[in-house]
Gaussian input, Z-matrix of N, CA and C with variables (Angstrom, degrees):
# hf/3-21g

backbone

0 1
 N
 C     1     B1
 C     2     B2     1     A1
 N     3     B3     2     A2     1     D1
 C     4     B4     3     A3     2     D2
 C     5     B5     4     A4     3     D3
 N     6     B6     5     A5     4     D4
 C     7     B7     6     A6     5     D5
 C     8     B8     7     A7     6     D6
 N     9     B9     8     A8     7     D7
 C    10    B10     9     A9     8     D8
 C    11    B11    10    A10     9     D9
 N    12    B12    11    A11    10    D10
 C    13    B13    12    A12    11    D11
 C    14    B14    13    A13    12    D12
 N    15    B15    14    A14    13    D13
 C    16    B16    15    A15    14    D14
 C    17    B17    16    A16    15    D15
 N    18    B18    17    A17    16    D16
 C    19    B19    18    A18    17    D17
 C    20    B20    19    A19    18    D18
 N    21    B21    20    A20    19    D19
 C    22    B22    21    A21    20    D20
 C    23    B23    22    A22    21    D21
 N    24    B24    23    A23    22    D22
 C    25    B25    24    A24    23    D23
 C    26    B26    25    A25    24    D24
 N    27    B27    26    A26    25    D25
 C    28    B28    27    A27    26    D26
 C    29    B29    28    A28    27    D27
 N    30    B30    29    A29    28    D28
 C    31    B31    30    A30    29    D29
 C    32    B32    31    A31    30    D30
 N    33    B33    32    A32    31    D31
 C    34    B34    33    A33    32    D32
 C    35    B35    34    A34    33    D33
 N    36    B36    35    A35    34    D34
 C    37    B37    36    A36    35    D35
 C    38    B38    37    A37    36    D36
 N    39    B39    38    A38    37    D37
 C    40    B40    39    A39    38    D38
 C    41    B41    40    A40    39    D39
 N    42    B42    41    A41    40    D40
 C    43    B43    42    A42    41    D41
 C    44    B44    43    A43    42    D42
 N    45    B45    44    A44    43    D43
 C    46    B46    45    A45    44    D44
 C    47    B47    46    A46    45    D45
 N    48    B48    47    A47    46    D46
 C    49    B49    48    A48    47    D47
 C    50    B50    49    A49    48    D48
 N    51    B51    50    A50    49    D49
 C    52    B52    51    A51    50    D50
 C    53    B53    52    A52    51    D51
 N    54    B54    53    A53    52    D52
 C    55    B55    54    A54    53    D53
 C    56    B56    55    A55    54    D54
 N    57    B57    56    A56    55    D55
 C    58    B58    57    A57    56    D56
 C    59    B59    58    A58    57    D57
 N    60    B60    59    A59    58    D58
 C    61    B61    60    A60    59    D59
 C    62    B62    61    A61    60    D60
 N    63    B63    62    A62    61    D61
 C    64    B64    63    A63    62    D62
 C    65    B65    64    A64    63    D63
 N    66    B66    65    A65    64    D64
 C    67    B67    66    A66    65    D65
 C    68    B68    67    A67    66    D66
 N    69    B69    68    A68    67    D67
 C    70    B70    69    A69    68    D68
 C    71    B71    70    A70    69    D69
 N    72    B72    71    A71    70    D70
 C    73    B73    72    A72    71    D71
 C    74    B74    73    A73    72    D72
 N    75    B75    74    A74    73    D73
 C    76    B76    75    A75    74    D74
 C    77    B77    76    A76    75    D75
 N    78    B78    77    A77    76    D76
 C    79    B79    78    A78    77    D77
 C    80    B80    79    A79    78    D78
 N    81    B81    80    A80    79    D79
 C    82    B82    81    A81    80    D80
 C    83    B83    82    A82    81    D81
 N    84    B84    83    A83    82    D82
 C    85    B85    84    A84    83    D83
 C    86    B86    85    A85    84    D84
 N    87    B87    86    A86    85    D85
 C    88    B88    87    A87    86    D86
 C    89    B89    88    A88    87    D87
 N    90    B90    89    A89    88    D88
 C    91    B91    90    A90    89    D89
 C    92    B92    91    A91    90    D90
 N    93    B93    92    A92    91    D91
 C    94    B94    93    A93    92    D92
 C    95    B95    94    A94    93    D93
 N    96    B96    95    A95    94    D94
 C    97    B97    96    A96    95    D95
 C    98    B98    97    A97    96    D96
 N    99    B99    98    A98    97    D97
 C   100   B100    99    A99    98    D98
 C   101   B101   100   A100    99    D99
 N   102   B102   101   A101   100   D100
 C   103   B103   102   A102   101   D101
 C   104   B104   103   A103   102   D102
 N   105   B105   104   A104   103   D103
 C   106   B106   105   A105   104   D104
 C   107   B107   106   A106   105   D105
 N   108   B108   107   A107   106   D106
 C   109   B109   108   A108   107   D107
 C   110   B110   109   A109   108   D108
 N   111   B111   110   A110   109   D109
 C   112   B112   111   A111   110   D110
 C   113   B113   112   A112   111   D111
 N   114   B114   113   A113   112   D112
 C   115   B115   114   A114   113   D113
 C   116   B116   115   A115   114   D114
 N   117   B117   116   A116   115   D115
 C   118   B118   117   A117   116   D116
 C   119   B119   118   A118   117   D117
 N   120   B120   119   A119   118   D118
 C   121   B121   120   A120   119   D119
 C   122   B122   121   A121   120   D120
 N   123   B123   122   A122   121   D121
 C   124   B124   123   A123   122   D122
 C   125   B125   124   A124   123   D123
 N   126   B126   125   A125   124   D124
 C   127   B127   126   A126   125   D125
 C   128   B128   127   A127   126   D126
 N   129   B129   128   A128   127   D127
 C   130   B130   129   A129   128   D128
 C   131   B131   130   A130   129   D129
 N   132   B132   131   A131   130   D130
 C   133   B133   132   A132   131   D131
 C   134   B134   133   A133   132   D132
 N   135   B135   134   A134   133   D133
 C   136   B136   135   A135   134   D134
 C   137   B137   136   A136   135   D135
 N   138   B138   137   A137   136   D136
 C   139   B139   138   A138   137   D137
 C   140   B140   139   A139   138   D138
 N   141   B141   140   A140   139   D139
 C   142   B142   141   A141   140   D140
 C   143   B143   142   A142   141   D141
 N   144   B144   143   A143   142   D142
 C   145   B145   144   A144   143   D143
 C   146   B146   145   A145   144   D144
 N   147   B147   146   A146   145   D145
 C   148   B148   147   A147   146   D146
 C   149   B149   148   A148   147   D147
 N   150   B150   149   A149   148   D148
 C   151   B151   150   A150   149   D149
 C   152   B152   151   A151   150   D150
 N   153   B153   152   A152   151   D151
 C   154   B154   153   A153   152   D152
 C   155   B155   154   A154   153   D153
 N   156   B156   155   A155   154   D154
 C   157   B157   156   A156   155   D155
 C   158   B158   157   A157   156   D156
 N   159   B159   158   A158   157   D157
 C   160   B160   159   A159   158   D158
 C   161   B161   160   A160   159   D159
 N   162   B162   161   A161   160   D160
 C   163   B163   162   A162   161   D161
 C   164   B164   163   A163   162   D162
 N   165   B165   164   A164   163   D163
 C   166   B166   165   A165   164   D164
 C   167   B167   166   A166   165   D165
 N   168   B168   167   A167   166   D166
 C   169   B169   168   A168   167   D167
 C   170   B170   169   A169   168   D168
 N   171   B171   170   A170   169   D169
 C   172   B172   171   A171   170   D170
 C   173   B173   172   A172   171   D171
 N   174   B174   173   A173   172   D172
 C   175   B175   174   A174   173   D173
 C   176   B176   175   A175   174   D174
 N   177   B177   176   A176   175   D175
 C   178   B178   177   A177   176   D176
 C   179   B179   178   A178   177   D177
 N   180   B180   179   A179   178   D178
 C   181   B181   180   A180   179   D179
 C   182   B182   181   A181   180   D180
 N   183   B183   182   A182   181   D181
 C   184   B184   183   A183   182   D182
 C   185   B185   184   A184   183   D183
 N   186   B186   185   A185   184   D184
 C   187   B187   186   A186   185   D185
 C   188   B188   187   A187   186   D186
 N   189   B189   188   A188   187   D187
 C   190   B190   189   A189   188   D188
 C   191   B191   190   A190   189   D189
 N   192   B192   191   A191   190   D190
 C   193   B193   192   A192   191   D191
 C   194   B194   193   A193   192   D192
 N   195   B195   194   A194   193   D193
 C   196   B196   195   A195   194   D194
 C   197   B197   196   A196   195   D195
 N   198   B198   197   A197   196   D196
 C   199   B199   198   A198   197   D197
 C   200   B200   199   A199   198   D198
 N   201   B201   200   A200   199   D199
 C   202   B202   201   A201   200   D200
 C   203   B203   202   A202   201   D201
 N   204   B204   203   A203   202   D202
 C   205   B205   204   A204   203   D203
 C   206   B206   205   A205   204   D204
 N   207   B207   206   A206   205   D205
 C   208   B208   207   A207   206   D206
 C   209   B209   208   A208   207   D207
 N   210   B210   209   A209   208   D208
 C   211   B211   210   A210   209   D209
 C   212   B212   211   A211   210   D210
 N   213   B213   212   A212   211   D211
 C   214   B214   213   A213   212   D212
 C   215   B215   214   A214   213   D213
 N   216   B216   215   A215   214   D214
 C   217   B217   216   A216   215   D215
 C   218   B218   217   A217   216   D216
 N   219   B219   218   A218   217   D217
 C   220   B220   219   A219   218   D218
 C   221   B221   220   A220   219   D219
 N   222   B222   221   A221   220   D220
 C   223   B223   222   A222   221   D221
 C   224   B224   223   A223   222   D222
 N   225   B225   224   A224   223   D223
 C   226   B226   225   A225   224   D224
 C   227   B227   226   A226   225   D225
 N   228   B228   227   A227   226   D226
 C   229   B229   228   A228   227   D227
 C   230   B230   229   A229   228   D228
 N   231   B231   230   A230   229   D229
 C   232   B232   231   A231   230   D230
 C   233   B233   232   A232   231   D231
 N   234   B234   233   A233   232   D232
 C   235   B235   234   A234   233   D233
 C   236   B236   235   A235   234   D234
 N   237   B237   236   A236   235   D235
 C   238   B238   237   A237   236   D236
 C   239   B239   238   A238   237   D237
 N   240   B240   239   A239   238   D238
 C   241   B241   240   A240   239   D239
 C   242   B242   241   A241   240   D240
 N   243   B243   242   A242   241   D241
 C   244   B244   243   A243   242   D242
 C   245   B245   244   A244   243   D243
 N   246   B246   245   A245   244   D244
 C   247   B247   246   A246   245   D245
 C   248   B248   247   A247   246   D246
 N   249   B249   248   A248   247   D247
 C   250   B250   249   A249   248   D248
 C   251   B251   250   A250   249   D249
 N   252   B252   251   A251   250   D250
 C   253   B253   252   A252   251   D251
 C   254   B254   253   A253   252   D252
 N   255   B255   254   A254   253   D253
 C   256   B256   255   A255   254   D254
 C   257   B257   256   A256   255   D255
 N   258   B258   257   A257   256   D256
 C   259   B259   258   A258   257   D257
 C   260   B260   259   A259   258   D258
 N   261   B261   260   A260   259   D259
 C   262   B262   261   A261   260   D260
 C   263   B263   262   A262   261   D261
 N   264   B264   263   A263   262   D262
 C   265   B265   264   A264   263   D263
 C   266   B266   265   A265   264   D264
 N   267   B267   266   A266   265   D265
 C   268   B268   267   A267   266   D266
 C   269   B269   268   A268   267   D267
 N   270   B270   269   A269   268   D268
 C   271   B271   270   A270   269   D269
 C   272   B272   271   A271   270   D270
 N   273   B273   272   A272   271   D271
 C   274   B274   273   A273   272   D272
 C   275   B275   274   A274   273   D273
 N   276   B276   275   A275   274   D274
 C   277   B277   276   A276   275   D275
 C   278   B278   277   A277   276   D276
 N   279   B279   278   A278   277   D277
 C   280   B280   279   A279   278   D278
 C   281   B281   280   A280   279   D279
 N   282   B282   281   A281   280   D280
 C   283   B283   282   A282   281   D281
 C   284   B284   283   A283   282   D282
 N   285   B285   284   A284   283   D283
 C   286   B286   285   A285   284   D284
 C   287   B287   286   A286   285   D285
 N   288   B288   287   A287   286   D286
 C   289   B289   288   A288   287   D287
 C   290   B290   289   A289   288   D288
 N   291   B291   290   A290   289   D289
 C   292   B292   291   A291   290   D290
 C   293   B293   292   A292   291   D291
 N   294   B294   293   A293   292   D292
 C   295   B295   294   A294   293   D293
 C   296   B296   295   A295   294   D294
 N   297   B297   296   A296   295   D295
 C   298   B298   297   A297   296   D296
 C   299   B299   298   A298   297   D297
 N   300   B300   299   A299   298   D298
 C   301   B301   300   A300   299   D299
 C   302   B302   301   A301   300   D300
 N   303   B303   302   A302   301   D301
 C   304   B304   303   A303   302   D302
 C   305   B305   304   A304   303   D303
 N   306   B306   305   A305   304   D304
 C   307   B307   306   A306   305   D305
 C   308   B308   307   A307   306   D306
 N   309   B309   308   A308   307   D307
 C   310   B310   309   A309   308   D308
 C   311   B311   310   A310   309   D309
 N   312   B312   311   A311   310   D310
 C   313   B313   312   A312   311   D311
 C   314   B314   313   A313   312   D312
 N   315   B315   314   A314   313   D313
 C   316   B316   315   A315   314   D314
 C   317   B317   316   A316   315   D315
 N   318   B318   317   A317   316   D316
 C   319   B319   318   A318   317   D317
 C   320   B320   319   A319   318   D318
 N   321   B321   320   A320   319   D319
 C   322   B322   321   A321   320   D320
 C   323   B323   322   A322   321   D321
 N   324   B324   323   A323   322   D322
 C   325   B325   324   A324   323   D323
 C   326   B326   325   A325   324   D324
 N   327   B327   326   A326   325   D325
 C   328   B328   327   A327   326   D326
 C   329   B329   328   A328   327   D327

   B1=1.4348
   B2=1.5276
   B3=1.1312
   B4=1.4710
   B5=1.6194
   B6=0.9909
   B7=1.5210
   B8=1.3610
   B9=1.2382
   B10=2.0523
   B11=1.4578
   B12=1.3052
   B13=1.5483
   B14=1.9278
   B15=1.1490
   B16=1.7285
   B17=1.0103
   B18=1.4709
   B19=1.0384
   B20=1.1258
   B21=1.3555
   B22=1.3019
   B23=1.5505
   B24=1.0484
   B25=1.6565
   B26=1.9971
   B27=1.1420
   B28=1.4807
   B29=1.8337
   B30=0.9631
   B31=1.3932
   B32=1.8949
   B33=1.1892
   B34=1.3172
   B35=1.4365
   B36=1.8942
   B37=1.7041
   B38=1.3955
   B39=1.3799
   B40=1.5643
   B41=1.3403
   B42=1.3027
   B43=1.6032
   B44=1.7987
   B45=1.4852
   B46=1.6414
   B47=1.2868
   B48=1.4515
   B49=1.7365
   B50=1.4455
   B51=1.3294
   B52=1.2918
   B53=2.0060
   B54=1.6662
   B55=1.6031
   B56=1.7645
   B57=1.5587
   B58=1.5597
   B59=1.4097
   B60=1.1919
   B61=1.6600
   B62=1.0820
   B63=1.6010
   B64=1.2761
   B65=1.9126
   B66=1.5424
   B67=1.2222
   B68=1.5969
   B69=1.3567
   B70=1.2218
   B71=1.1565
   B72=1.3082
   B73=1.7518
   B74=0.8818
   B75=1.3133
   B76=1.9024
   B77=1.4957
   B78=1.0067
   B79=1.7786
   B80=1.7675
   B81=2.1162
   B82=1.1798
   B83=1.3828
   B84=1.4332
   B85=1.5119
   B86=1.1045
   B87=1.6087
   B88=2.1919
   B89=1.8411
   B90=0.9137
   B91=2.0435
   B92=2.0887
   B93=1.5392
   B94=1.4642
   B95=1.7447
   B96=1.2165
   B97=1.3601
   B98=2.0430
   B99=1.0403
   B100=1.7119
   B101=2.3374
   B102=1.4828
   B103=1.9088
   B104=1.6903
   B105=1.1872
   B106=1.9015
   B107=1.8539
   B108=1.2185
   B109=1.3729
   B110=1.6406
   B111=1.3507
   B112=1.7220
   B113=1.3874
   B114=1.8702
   B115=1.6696
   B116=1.5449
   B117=1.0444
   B118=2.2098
   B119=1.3127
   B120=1.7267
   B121=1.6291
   B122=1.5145
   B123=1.5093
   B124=1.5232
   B125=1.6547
   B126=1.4396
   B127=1.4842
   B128=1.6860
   B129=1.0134
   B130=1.9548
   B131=1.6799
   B132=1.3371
   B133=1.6178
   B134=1.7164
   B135=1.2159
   B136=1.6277
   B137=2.0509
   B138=1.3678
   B139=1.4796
   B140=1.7884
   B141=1.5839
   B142=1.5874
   B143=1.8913
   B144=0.9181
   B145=1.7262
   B146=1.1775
   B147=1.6417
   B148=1.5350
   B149=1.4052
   B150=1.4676
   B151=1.4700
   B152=1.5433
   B153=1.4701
   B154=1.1962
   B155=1.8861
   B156=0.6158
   B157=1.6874
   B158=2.0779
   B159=1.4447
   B160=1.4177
   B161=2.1816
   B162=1.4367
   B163=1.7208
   B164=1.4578
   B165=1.6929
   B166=1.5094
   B167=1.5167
   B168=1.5154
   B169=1.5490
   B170=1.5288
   B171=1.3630
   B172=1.4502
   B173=1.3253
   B174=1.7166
   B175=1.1609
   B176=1.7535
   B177=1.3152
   B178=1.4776
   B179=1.4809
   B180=1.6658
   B181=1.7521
   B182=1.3789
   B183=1.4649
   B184=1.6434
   B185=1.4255
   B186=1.6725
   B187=1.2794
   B188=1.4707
   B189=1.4174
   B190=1.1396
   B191=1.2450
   B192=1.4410
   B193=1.4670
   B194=1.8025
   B195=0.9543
   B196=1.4006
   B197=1.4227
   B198=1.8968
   B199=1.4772
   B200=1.0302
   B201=1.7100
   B202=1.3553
   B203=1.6407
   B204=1.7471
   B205=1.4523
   B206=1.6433
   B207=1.0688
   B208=1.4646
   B209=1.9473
   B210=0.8925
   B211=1.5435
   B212=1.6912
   B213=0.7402
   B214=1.6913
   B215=1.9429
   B216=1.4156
   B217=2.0508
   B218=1.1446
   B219=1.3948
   B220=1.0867
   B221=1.6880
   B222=1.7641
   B223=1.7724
   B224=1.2776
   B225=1.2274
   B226=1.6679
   B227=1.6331
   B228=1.6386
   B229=1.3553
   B230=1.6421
   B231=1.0600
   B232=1.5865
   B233=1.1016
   B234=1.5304
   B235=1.4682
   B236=1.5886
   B237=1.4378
   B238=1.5958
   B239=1.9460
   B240=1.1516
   B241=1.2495
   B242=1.5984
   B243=1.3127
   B244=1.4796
   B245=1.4140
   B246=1.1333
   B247=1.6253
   B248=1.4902
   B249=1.2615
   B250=1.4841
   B251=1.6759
   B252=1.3977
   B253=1.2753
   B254=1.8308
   B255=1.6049
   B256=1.9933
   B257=0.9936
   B258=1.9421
   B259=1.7350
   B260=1.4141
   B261=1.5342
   B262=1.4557
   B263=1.9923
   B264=1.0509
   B265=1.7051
   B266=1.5262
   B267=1.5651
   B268=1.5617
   B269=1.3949
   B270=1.5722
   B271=1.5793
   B272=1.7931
   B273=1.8201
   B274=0.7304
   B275=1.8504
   B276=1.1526
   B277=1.4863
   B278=1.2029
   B279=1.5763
   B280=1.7799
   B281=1.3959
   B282=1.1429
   B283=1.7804
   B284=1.7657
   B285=1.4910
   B286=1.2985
   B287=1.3504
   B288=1.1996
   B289=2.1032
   B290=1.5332
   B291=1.5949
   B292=0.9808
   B293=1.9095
   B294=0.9795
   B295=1.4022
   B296=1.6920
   B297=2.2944
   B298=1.9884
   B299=1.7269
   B300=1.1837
   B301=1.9014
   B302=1.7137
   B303=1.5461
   B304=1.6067
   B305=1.8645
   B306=0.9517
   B307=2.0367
   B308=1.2896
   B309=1.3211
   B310=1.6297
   B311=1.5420
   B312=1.4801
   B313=1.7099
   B314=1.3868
   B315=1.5416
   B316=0.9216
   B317=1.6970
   B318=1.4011
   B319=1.4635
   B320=1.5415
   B321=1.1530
   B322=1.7568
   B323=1.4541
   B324=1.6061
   B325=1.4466
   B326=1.9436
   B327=1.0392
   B328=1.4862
   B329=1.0306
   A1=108.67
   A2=125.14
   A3=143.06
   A4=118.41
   A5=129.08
   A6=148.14
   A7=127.71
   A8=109.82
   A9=106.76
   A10=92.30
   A11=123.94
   A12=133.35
   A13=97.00
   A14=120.68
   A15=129.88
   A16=114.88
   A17=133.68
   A18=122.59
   A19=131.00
   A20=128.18
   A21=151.24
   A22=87.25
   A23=133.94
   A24=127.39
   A25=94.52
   A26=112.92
   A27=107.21
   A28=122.46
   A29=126.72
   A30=154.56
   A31=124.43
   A32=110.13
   A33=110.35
   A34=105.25
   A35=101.30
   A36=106.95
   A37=105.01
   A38=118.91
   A39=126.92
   A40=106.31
   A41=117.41
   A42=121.40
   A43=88.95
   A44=108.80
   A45=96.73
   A46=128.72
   A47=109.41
   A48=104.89
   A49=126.15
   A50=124.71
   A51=120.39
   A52=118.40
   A53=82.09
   A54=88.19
   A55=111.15
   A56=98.32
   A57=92.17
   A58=111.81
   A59=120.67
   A60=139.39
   A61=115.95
   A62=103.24
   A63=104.88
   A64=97.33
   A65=89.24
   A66=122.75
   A67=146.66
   A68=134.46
   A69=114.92
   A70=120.91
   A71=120.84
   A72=148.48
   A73=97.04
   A74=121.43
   A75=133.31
   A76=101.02
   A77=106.52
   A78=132.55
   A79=114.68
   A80=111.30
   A81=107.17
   A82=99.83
   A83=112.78
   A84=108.32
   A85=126.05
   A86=103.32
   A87=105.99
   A88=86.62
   A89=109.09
   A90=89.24
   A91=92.86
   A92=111.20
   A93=127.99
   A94=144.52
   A95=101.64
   A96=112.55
   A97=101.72
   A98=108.51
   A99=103.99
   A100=85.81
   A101=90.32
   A102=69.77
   A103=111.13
   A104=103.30
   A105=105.13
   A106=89.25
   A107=100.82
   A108=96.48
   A109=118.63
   A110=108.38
   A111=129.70
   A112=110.77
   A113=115.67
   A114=110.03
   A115=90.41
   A116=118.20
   A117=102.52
   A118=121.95
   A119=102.68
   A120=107.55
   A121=89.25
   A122=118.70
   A123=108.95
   A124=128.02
   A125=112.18
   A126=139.19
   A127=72.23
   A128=113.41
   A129=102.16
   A130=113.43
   A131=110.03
   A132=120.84
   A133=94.70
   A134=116.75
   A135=107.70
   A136=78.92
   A137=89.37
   A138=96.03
   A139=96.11
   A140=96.82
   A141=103.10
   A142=101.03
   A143=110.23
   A144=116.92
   A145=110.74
   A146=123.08
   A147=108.78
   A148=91.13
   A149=114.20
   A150=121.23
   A151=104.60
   A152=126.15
   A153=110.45
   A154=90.07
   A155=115.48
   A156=86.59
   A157=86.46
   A158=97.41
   A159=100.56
   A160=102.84
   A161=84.43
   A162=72.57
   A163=73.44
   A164=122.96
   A165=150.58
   A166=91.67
   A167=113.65
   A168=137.09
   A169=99.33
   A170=106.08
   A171=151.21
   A172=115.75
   A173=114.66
   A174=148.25
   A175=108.15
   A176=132.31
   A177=98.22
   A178=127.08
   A179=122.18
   A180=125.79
   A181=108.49
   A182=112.82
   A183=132.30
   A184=106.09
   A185=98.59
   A186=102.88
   A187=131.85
   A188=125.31
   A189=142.15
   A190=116.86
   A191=101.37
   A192=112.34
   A193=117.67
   A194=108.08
   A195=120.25
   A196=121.27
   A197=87.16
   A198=90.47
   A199=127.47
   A200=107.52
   A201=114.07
   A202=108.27
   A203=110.47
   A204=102.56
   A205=141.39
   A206=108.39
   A207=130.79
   A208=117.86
   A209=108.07
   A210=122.49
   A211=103.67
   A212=117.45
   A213=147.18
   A214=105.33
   A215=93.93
   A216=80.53
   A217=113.14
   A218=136.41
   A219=107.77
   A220=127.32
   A221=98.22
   A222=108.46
   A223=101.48
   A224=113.41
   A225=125.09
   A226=95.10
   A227=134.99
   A228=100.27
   A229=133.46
   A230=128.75
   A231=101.17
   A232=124.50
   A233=118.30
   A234=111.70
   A235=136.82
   A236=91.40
   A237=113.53
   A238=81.21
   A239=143.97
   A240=127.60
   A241=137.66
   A242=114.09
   A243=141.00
   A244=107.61
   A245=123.59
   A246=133.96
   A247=126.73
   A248=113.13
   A249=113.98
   A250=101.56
   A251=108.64
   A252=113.58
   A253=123.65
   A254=103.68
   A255=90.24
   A256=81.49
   A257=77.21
   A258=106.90
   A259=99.01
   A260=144.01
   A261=113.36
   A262=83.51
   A263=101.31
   A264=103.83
   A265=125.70
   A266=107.90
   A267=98.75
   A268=103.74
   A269=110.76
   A270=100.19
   A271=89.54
   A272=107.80
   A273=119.83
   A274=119.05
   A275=137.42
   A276=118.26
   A277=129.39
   A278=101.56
   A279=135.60
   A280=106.82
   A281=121.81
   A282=120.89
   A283=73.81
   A284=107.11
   A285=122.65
   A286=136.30
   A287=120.98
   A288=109.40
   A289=96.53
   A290=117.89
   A291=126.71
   A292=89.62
   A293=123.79
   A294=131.76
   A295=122.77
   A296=97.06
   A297=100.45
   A298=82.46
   A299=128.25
   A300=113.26
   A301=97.36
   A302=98.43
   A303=77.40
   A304=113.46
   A305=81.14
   A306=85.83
   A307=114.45
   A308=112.47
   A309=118.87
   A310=111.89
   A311=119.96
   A312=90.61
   A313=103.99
   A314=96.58
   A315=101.98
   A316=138.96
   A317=140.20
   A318=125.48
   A319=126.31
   A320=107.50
   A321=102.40
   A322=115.05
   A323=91.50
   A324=110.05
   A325=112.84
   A326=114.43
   A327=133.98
   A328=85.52
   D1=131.21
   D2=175.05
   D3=-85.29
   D4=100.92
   D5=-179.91
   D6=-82.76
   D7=109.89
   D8=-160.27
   D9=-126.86
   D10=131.44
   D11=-159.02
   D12=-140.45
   D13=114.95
   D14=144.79
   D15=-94.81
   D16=122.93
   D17=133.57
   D18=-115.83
   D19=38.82
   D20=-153.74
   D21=-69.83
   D22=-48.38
   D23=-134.09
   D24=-143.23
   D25=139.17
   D26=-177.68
   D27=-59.24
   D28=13.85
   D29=137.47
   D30=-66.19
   D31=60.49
   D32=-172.79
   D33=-65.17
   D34=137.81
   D35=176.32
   D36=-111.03
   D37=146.33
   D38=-179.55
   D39=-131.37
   D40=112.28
   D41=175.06
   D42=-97.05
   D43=126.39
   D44=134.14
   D45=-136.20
   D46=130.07
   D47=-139.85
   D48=59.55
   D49=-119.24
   D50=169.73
   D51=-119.83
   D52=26.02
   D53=160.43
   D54=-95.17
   D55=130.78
   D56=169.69
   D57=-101.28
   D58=175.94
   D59=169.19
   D60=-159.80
   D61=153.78
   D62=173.28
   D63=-157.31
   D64=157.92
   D65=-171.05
   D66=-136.33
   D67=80.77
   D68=-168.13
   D69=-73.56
   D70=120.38
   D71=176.07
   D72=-74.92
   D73=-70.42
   D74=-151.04
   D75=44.26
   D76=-153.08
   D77=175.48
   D78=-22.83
   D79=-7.67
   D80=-168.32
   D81=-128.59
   D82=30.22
   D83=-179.94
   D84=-65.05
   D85=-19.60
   D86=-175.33
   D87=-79.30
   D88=-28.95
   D89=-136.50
   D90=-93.76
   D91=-27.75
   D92=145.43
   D93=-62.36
   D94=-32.12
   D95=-162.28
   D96=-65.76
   D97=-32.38
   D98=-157.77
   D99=-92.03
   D100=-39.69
   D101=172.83
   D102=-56.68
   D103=-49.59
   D104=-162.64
   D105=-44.05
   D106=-65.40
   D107=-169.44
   D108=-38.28
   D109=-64.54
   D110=164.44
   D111=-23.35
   D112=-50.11
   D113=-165.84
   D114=-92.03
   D115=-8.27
   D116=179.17
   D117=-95.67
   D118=-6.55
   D119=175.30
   D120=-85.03
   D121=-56.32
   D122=-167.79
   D123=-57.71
   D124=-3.40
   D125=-151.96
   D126=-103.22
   D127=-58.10
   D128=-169.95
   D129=-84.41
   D130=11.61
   D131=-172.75
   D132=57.51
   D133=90.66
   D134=170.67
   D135=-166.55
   D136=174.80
   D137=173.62
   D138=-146.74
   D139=-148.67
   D140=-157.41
   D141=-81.52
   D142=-24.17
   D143=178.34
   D144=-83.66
   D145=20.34
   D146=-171.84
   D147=-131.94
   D148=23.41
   D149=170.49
   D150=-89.13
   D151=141.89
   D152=168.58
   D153=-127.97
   D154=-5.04
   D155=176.36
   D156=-167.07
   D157=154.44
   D158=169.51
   D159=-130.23
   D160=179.23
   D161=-171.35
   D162=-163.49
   D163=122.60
   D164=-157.34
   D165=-121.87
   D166=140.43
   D167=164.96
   D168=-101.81
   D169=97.98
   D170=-171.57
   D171=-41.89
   D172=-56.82
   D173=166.36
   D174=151.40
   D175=-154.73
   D176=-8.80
   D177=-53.99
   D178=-176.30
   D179=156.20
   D180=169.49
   D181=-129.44
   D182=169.76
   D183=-79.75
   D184=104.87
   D185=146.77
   D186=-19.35
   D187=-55.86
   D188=-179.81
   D189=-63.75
   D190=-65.95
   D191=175.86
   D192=-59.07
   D193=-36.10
   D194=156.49
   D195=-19.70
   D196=-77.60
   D197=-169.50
   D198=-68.77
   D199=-29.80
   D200=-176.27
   D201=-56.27
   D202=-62.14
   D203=166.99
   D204=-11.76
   D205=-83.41
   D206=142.19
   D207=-22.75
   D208=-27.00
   D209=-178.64
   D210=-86.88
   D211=-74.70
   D212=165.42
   D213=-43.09
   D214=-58.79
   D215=169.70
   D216=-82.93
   D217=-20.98
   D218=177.46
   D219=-93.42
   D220=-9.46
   D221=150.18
   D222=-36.49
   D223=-83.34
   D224=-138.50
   D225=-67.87
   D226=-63.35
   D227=170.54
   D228=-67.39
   D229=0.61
   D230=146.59
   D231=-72.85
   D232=-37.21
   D233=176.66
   D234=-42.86
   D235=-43.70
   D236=-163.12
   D237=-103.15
   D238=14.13
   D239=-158.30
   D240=0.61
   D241=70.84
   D242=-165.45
   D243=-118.93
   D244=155.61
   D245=164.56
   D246=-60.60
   D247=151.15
   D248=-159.94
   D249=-139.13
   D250=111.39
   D251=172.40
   D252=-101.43
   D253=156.81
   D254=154.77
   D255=-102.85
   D256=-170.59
   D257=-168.89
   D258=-60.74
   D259=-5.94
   D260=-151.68
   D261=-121.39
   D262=28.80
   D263=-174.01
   D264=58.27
   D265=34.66
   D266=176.69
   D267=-105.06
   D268=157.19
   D269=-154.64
   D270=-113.56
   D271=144.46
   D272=-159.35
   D273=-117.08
   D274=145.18
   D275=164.87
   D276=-85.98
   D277=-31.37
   D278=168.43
   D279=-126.23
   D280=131.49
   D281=-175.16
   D282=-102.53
   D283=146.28
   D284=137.19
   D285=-115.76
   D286=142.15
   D287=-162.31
   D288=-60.12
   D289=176.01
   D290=-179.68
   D291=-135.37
   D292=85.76
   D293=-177.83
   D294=-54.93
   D295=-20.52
   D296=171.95
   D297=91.64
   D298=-41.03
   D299=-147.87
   D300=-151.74
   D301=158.71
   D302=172.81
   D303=-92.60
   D304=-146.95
   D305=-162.33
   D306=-98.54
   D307=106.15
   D308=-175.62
   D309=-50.22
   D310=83.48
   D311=173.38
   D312=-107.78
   D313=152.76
   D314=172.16
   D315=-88.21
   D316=137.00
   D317=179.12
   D318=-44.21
   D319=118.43
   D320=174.68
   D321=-56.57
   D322=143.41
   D323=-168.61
   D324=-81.17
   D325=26.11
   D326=-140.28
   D327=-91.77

């Protein structure tokens, strides 16, 4: 089974195979993101070993959502040791987000 994950934008997308989903997380994408995934493999009777490759939308988007993304695919392929794509099909060992901009930080208030 082939695994396609956005979380660019607080609207998480889940392809598996050529099932899509979608989901608004917003503000709860860390503490949500690995169930959504969890209840749509079990929704097709498959589990976490019946992934064979995933392929992540990189960015640009949410910083946040980003990373978390990226956090979460690149768990699951080392775990399961499978291939790791972006959206534009280059294959990866570590995906890193591509955020479009650099990173607003802000000065500590210290």
């Amino acid at each position: 089974m082939k695994l396609y994950l956005d979380t660019s934008t607080p609207t998480c997308i889940l392809k598996l195979d050529d099932k899509l989903y979608e989901e608004e997380l917003g503000r709860d994408m860390a503490e949500k993101l690995h169930e959504f995934i969890r209840e749509k493999l079990h929704e097709n009777d498959k589990d976490w070993s019946d992934i064979e490759e995933i392929t992540f939308m990189r960015g640009p988007g949410s910083f946040t959502g980003l990373r978390i993304g990226a956090a979460v695919v690149n768990t699951i392929a080392e775990e399961l040791n499978i291939p790791l794509y972006d959206h534009h099909g280059k294959k990866y060992q570590i995906i890193i987000p591509d955020y479009g901009r650099p990173a607003n930080i802000s000065t500590p208030k210290k």
